[in-house]
C-alpha positions, -999 to +999 in steps of 0.1 A: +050-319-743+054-288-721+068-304-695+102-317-704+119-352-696+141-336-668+116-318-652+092-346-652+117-364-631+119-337-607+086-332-606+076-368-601+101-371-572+084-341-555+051-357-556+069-384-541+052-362-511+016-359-520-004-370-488-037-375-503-054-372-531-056-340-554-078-330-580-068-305-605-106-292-620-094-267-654-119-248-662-117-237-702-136-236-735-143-262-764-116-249-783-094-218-791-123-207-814-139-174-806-172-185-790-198-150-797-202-129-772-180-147-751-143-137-760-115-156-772-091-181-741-056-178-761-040-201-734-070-224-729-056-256-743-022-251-730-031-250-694-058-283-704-024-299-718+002-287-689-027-298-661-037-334-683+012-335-681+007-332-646-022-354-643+000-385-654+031-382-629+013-390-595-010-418-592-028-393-564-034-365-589-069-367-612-076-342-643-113-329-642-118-311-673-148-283-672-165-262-703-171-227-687-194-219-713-217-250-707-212-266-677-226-237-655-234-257-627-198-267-621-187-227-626-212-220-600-200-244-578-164-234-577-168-198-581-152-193-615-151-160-631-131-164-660-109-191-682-084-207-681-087-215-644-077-241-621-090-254-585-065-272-567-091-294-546-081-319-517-097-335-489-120-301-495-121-269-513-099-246-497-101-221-525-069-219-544-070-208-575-053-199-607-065-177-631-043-178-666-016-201-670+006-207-641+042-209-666+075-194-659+079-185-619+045-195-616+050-235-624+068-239-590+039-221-568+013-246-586+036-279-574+044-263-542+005-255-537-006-293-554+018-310-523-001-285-497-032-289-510-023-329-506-016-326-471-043-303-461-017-280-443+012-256-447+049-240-435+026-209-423+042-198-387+027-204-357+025-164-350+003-162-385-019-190-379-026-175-344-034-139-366-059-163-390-075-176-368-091-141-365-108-141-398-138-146-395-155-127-423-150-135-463-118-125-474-110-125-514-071-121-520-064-116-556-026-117-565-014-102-599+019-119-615+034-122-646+060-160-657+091-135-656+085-120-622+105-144-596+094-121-572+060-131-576+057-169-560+060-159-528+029-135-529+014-161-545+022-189-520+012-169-492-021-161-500-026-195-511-015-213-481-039-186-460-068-202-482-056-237-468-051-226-433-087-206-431-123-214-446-130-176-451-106-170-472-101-179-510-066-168-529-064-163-567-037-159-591-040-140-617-021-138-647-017-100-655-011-101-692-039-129-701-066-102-682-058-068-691-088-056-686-089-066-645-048-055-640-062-021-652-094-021-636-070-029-603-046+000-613-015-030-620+015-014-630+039-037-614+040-072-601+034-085-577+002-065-567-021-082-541-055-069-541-077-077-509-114-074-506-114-045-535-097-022-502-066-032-494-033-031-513+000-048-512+025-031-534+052-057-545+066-087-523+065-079-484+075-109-455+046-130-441+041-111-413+037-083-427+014-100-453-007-109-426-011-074-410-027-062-445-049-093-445-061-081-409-064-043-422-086-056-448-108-068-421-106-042-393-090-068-373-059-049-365-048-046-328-034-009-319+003-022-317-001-043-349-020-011-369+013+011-354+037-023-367+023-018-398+020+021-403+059+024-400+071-009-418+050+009-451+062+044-439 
């Protein structure tokens, strides 16, 4: 088991919470095996196992199980680039992701964002969800941890609760060391880096509201006072 007796409990008693029902879709491969010309998943069946543990402690939760390799229409469908993955899915999609296995730090932000997901809302203030509501063009936040950064979560549960609070945007995690091809292709030296729409970078962990202001930059949705709020908080 890789969830332990005691956390169980505690985990249990904080899906005491879960409004609705949640669907934990894991996206993975047949087995460990190297499948040709597709490259090996060394945490594949450890995320299966960890989601199928989590699976069992709320009657509200279901396990969906997908083959990456075979099962393209369901890849297609939730907009899966690589394995392991999880989509945390509601009452709807709202585009929460995890890419690599969410241990350490990370285990937290996935319960945390199963019991938002539930309830189809989040602890975002009113002054951000004012800002969202000016997205209103595609926005792709990828956020780069590691399990021993416990700086990390928070950049992680922010970008995720923006995918809950807006239909344009969808919020990955990604697992530096498990894709070390991407955390160089993205220049990841450190974590937490937050990498948005390919343009826009957030160095380390930052408050919400400035979060928000790099979301906006990203967009060209910056008023004058908020590009000049930002300019001398990264100064």
């Amino acid at each position: 088991m890789l969830i332990g007796a005691k956390e169980r409990a505690a985990v249990q008693a904080m899906f005491a919470d879960l409004a609705g029902p949640v669907r934990l879709v894991v996206f993975t491969q047949k087995s460990r095996l190297l499948v040709p010309g597709q490259g090996d998943c060394a945490f594949c069946e450890q995320t299966v196992s960890l989601v199928n543990e989590l699976g069992q402690l709320s009657e509200k939760l279901t396990v969906e199980v997908v083959n990456f390799h075979t099962e393209k229409a369901k890849v297609e469908e939730y907009g899966i680039a690589r394995i392991p993955a999880i989509a945390i899915v509601g009452a709807k999609d709202y585009g929460v992701r995890y890419y690599g296995i969410p241990a350490g730090f990370e285990f937290r932000a996935l319960l945390e964002d199963i019991v938002d997901v539930s309830k189809g809302s989040t602890d975002l203030s009113e002054e951000s969800l004012q800002m969202a509501e000016r997205i209103d063009t595609p926005v792709h936040i990828q956020v780069f941890v590691t399990p021993t950064c416990p700086y990390c979560p928070p950049a992680v549960r922010f970008a995720h609760k923006l995918a809950i609070a807006s239909d344009y945007v969808t919020a990955d995690m990604v697992e530096a060391q498990e894709f070390p091809d991407l955390a160089r292709r993205y220049g990841v030296y450190g974590v937490p880096r937050t990498v948005i729409n390919e343009n826009t970078v957030i160095e380390g962990a930052v408050p919400e509201e400035l979060a928000m202001l790099y979301v906006l930059k990203a967009i060209d949705k910056l008023t004058e006072d908020e590009a000049e709020r930002l300019a001398a908080a990264i100064r």
